[in-house]
PyMOL Python script that loads the backbone (N, CA, C, O; Angstrom):
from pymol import cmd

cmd.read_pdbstr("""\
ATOM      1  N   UNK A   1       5.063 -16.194   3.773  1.00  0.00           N
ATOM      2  CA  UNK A   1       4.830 -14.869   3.205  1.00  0.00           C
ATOM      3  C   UNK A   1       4.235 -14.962   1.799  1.00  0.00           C
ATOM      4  O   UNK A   1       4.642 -15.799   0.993  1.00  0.00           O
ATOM      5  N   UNK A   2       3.246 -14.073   1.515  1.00  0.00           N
ATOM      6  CA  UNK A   2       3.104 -13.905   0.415  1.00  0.00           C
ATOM      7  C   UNK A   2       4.034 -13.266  -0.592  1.00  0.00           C
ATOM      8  O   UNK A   2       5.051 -12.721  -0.163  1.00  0.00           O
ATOM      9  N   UNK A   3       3.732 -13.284  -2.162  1.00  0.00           N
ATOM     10  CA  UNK A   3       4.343 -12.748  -3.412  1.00  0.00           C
ATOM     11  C   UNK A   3       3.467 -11.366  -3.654  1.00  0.00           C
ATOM     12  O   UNK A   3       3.970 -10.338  -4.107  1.00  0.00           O
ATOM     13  N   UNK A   4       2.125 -11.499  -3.295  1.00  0.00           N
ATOM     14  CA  UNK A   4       1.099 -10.373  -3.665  1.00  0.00           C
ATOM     15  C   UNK A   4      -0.137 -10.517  -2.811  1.00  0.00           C
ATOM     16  O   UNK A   4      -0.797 -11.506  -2.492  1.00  0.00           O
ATOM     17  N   UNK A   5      -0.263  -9.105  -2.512  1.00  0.00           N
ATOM     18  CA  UNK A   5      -1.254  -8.883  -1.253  1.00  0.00           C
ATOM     19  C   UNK A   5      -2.370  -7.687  -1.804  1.00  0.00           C
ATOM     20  O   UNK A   5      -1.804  -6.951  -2.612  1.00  0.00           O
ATOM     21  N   UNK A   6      -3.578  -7.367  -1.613  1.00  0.00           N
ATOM     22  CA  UNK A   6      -4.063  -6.613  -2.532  1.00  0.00           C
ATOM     23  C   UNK A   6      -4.993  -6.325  -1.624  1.00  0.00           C
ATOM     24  O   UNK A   6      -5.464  -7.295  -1.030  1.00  0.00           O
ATOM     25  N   UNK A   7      -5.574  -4.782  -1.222  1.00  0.00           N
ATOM     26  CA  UNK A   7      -7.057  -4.651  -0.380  1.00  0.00           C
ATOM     27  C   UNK A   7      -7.377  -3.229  -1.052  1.00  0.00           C
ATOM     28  O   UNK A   7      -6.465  -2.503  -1.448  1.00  0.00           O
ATOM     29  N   UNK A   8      -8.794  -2.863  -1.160  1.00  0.00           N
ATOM     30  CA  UNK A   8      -9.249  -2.102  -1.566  1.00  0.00           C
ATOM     31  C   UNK A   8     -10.404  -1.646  -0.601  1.00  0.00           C
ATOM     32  O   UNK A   8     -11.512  -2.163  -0.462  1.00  0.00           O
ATOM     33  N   UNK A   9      -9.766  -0.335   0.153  1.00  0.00           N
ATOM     34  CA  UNK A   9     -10.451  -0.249   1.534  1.00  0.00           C
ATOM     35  C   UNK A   9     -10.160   1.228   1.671  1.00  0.00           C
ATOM     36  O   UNK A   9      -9.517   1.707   0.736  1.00  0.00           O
ATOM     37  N   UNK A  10     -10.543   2.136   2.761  1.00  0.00           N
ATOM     38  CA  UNK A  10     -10.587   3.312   2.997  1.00  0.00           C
ATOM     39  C   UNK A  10      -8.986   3.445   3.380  1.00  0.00           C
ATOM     40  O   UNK A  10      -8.150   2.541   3.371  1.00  0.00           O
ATOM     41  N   UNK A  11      -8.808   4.813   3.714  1.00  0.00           N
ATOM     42  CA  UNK A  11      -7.766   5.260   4.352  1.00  0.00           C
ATOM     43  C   UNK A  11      -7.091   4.655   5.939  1.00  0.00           C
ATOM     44  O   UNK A  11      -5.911   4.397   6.177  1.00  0.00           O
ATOM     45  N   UNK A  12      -8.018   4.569   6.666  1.00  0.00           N
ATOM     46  CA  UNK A  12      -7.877   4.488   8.016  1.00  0.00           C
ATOM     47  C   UNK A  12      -7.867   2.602   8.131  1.00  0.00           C
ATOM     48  O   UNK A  12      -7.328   2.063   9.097  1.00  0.00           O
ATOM     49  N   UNK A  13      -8.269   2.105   7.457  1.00  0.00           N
ATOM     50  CA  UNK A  13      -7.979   0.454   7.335  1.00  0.00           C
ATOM     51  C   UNK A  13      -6.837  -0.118   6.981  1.00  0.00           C
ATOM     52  O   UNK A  13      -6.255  -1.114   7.412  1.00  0.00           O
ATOM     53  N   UNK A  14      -6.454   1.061   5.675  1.00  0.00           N
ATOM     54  CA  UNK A  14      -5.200   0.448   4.956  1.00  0.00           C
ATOM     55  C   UNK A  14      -4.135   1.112   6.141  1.00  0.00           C
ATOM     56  O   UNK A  14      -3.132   0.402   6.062  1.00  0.00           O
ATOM     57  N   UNK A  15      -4.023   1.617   6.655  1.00  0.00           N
ATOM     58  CA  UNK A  15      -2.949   2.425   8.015  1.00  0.00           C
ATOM     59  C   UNK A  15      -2.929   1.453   9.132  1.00  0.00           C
ATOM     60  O   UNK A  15      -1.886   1.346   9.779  1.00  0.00           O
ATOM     61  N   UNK A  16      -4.080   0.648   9.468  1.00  0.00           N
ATOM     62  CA  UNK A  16      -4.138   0.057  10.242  1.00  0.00           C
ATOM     63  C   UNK A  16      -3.067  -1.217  10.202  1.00  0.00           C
ATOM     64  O   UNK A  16      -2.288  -1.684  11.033  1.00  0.00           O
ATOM     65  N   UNK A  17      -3.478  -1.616   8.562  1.00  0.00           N
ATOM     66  CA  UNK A  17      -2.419  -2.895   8.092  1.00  0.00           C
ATOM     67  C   UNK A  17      -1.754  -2.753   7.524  1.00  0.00           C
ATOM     68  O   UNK A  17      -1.629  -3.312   6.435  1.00  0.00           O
ATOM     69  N   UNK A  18      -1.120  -2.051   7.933  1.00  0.00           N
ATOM     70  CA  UNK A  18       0.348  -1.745   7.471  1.00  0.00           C
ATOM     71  C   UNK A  18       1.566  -2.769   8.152  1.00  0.00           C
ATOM     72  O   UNK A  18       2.394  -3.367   7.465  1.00  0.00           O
ATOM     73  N   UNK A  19       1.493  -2.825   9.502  1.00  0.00           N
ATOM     74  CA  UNK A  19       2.229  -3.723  10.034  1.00  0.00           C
ATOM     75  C   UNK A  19       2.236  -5.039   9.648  1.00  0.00           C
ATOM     76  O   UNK A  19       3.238  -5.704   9.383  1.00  0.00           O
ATOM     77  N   UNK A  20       0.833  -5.478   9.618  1.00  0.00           N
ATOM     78  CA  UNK A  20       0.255  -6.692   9.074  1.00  0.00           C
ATOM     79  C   UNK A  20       0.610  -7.184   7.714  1.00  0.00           C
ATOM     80  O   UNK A  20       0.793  -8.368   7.429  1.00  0.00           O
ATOM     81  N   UNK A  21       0.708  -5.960   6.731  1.00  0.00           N
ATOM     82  CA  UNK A  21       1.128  -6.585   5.325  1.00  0.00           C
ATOM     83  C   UNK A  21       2.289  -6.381   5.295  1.00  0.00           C
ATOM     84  O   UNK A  21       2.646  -6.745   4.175  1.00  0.00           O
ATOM     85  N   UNK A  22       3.345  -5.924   5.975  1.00  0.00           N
ATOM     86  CA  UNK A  22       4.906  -5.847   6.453  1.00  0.00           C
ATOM     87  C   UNK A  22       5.221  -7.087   6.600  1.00  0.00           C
ATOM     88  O   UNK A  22       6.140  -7.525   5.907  1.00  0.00           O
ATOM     89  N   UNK A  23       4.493  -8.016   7.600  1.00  0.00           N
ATOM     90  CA  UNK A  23       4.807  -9.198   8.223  1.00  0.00           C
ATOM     91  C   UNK A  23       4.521  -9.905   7.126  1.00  0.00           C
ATOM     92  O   UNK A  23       5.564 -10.226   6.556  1.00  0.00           O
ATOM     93  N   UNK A  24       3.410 -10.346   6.498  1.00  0.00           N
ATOM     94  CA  UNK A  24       2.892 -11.206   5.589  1.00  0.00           C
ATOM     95  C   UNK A  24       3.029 -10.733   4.072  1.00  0.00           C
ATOM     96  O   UNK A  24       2.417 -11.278   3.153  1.00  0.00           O
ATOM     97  N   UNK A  25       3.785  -9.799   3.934  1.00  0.00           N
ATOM     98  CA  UNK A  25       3.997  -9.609   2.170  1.00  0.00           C
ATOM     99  C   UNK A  25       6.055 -10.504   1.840  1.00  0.00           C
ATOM    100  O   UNK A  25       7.021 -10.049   2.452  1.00  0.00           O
ATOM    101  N   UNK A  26       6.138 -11.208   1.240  1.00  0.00           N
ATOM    102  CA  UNK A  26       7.737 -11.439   0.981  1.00  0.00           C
ATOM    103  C   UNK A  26       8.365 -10.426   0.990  1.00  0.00           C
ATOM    104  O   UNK A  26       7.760  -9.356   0.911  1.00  0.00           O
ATOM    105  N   UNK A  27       9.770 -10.463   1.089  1.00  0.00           N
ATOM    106  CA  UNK A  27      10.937  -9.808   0.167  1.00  0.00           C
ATOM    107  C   UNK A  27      10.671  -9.456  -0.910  1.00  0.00           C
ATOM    108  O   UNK A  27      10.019 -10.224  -1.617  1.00  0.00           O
ATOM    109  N   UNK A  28      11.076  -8.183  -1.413  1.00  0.00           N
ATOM    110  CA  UNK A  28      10.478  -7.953  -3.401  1.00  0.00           C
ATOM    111  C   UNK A  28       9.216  -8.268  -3.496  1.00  0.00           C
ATOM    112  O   UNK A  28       8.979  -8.056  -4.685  1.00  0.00           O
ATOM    113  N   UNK A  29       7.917  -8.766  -2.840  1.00  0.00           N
ATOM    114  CA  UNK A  29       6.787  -8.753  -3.123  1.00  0.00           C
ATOM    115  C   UNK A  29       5.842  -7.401  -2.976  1.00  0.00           C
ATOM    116  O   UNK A  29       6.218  -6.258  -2.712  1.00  0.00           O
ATOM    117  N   UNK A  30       4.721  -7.801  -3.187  1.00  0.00           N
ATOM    118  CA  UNK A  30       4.343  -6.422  -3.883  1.00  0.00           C
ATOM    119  C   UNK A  30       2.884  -6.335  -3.252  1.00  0.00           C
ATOM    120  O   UNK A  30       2.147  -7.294  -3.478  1.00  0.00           O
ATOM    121  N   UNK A  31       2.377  -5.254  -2.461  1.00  0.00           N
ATOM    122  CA  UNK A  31       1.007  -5.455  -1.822  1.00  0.00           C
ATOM    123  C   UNK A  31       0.343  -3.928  -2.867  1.00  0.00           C
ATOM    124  O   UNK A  31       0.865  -2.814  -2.916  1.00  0.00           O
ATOM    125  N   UNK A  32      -0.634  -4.290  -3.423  1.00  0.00           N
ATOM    126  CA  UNK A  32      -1.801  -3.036  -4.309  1.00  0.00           C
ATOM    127  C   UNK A  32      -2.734  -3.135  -3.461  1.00  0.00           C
ATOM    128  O   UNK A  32      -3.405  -4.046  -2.976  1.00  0.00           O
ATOM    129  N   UNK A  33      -2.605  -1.240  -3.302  1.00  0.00           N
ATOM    130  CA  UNK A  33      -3.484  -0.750  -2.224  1.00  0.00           C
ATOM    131  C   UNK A  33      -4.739   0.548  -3.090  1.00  0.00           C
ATOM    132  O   UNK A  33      -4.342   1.430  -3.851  1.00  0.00           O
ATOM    133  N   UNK A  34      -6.187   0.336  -2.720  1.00  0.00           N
ATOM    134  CA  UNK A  34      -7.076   1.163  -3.831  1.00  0.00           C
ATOM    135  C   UNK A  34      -8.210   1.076  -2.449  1.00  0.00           C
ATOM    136  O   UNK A  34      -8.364   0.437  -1.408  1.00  0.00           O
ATOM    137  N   UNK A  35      -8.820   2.123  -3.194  1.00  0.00           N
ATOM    138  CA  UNK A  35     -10.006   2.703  -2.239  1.00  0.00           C
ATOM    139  C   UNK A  35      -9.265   4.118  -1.611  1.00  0.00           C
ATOM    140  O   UNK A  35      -9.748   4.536  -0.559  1.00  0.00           O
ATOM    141  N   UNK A  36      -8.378   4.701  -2.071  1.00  0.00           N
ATOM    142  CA  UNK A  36      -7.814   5.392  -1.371  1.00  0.00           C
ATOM    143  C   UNK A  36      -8.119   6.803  -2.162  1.00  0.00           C
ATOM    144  O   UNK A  36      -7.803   6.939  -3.344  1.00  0.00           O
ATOM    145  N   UNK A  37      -8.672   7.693  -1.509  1.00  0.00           N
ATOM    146  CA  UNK A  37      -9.155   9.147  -1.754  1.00  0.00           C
ATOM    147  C   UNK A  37      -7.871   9.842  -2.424  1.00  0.00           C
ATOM    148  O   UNK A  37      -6.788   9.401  -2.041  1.00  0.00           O
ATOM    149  N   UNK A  38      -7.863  10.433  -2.969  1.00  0.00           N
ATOM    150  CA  UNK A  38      -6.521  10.818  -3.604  1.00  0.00           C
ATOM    151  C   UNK A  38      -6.110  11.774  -2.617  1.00  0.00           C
ATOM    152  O   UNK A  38      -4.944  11.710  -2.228  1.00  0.00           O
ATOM    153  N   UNK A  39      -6.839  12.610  -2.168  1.00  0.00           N
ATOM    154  CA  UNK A  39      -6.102  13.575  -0.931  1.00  0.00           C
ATOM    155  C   UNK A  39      -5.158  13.044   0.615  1.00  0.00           C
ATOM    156  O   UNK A  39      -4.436  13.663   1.397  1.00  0.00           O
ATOM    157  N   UNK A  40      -5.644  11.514   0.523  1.00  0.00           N
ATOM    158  CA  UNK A  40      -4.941  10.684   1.756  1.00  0.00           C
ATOM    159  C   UNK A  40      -4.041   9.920   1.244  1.00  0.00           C
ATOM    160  O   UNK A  40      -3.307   9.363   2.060  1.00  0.00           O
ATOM    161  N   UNK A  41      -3.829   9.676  -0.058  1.00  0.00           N
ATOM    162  CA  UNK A  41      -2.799   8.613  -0.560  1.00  0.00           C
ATOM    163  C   UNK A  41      -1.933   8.923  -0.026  1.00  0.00           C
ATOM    164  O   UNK A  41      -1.452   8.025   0.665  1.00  0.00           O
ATOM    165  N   UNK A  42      -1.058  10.542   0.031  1.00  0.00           N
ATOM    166  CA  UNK A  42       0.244  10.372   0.446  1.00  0.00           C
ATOM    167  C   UNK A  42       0.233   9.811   2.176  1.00  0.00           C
ATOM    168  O   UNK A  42       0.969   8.968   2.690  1.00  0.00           O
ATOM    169  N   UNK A  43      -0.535  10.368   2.615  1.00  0.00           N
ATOM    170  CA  UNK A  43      -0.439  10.032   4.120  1.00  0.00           C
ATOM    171  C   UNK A  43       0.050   8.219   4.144  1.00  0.00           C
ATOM    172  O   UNK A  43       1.066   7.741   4.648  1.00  0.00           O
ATOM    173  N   UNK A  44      -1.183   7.427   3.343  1.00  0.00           N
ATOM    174  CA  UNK A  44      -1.493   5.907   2.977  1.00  0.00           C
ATOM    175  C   UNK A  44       0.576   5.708   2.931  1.00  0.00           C
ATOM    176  O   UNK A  44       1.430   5.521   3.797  1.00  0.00           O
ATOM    177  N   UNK A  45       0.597   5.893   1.351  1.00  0.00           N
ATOM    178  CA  UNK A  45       1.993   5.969   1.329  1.00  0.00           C
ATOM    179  C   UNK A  45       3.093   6.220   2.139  1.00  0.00           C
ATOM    180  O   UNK A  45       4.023   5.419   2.039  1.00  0.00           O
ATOM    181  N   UNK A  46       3.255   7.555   3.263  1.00  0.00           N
ATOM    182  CA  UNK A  46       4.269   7.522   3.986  1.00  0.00           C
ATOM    183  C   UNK A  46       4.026   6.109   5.321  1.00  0.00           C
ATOM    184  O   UNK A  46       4.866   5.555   6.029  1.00  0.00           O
ATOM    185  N   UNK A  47       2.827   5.950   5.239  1.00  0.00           N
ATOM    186  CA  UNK A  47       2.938   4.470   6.591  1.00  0.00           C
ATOM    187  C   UNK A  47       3.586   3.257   5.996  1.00  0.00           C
ATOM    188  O   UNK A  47       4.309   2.422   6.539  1.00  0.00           O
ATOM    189  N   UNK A  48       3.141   3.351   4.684  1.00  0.00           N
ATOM    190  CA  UNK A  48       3.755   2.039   4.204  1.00  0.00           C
ATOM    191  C   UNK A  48       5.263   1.915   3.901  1.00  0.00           C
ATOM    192  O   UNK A  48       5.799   0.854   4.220  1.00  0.00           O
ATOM    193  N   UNK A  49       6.127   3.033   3.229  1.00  0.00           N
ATOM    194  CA  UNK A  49       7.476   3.313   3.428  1.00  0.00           C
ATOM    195  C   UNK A  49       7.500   2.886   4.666  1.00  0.00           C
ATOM    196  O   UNK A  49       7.810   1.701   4.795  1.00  0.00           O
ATOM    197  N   UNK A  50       7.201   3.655   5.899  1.00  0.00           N
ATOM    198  CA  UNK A  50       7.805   3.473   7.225  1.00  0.00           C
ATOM    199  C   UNK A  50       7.553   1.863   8.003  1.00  0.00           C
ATOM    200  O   UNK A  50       7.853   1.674   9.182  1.00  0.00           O
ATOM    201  N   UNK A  51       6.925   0.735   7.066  1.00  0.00           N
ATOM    202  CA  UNK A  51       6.903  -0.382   7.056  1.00  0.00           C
ATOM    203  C   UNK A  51       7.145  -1.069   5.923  1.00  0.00           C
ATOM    204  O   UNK A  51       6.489  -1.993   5.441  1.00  0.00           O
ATOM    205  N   UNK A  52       8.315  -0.462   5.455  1.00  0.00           N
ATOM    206  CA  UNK A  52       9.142  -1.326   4.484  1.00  0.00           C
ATOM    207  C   UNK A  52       9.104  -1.392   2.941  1.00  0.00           C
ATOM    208  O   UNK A  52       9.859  -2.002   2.184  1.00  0.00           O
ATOM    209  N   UNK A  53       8.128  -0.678   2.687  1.00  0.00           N
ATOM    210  CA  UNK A  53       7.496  -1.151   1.323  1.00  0.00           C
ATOM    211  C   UNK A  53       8.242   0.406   0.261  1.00  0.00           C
ATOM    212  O   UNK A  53       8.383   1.408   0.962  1.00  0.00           O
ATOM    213  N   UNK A  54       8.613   0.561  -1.060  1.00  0.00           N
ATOM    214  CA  UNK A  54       8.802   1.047  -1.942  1.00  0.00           C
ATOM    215  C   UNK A  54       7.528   1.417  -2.645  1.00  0.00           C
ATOM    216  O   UNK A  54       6.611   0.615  -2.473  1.00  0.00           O
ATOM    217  N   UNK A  55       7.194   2.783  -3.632  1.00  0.00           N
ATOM    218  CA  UNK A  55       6.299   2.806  -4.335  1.00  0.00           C
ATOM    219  C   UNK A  55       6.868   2.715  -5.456  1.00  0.00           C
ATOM    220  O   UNK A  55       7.880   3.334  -5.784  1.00  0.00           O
ATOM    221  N   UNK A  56       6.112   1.753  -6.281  1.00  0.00           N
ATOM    222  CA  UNK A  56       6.326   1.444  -7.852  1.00  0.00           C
ATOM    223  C   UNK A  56       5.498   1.820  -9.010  1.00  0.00           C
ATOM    224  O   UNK A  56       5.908   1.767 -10.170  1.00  0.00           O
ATOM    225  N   UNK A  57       4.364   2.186  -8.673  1.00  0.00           N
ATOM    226  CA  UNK A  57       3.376   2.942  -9.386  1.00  0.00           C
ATOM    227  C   UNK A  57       2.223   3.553  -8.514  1.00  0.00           C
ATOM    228  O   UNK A  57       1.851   2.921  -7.526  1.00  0.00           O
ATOM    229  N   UNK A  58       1.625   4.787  -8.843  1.00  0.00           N
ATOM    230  CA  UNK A  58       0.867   5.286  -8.163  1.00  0.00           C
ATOM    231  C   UNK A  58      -0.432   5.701  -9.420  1.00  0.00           C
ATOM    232  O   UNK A  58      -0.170   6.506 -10.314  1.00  0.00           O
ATOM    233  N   UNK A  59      -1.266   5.294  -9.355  1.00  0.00           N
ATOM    234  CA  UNK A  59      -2.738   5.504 -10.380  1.00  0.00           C
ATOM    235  C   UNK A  59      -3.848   6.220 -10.095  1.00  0.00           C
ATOM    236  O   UNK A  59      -4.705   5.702  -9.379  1.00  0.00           O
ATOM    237  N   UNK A  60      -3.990   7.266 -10.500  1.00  0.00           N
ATOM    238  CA  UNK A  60      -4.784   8.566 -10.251  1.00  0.00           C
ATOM    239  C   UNK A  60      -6.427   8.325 -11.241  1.00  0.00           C
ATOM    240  O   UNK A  60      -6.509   8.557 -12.447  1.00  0.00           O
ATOM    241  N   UNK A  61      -7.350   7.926 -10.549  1.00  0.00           N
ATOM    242  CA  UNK A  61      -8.601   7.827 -11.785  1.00  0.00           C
ATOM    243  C   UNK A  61      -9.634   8.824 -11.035  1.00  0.00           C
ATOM    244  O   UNK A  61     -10.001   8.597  -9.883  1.00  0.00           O
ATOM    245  N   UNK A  62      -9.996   9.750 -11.647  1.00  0.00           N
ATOM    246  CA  UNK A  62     -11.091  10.612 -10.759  1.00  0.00           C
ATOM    247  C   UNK A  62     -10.415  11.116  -9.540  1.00  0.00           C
ATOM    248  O   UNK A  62      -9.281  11.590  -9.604  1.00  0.00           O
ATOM    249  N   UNK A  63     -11.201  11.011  -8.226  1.00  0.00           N
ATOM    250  CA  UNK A  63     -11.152  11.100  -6.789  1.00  0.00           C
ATOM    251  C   UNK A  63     -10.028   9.912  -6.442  1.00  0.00           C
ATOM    252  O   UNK A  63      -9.245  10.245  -5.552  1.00  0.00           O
ATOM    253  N   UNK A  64      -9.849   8.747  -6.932  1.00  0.00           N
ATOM    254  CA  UNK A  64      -9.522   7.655  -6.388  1.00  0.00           C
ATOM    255  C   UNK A  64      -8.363   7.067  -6.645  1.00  0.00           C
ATOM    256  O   UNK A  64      -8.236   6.521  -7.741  1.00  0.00           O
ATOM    257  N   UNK A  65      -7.150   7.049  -5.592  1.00  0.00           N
ATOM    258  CA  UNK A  65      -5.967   6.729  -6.142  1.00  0.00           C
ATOM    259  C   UNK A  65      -5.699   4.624  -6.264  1.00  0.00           C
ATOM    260  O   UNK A  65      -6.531   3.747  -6.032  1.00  0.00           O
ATOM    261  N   UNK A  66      -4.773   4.537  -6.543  1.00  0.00           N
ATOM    262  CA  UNK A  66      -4.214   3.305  -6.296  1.00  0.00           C
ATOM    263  C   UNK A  66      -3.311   2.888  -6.157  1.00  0.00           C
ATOM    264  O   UNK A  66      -3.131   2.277  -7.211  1.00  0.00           O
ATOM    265  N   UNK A  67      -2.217   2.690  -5.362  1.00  0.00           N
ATOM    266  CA  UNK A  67      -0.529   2.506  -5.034  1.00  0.00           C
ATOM    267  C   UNK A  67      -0.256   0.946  -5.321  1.00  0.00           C
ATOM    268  O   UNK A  67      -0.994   0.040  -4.932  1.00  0.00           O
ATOM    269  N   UNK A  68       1.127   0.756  -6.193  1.00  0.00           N
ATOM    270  CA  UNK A  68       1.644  -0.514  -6.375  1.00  0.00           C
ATOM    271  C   UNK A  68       2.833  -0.359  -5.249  1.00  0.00           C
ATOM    272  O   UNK A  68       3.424   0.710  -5.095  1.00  0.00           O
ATOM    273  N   UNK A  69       3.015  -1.098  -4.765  1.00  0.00           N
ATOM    274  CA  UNK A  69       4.138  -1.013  -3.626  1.00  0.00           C
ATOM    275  C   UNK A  69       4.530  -2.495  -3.459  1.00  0.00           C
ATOM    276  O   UNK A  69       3.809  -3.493  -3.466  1.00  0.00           O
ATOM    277  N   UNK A  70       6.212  -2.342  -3.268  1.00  0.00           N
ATOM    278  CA  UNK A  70       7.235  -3.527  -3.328  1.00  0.00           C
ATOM    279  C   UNK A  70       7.839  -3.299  -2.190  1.00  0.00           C
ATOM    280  O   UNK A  70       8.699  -2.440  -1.995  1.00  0.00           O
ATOM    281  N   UNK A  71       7.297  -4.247  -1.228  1.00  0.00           N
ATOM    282  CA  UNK A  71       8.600  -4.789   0.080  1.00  0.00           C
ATOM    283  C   UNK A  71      10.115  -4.751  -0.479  1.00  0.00           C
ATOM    284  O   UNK A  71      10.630  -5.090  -1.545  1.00  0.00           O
ATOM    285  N   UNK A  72      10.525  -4.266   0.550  1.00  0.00           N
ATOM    286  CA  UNK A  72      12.149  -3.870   0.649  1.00  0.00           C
ATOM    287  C   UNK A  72      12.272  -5.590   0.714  1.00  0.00           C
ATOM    288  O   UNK A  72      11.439  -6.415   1.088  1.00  0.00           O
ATOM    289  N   UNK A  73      13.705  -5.777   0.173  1.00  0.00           N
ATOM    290  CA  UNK A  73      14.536  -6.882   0.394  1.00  0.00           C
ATOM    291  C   UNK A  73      15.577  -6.786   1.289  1.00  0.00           C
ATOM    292  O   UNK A  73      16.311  -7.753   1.489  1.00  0.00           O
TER     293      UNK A  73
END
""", "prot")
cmd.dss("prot")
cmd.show_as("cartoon", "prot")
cmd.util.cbc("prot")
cmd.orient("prot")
């Protein structure tokens, strides 16, 4: 497992790997997710809760969000 996982991709990609960075992010590790439209982040966000992950910061620039998120231990 990784410590830190990072993709900067549309909405419908980062949903896709969600399972995928579930499996391959550690315990307490931390996957940063960007490319994400600010109107879909929350959607982005509730898949990743529902695969384990915590939000630890969320970054609003323009149109374009960016989520820090920490795997559950």
């Amino acid at each position: 497992p990784y410590d830190l996982a990072f993709a900067n991709i549309l909405k419908g990609p980062l949903v896709a790997l969600a399972p995928d960075m579930a499996r391959h992010v550690a315990a307490g590790g931390r996957a940063i997710l960007s490319g994400i439209l600010n109107e879909q982040a929350d959607d982005v966000l509730a898949v990743y809760i529902e695969n384990g992950f915590n939000l630890d910061h969320r970054e609003e620039i323009v149109e374009w969000t960016t989520l820090t998120l920490r795997k559950e231990t």
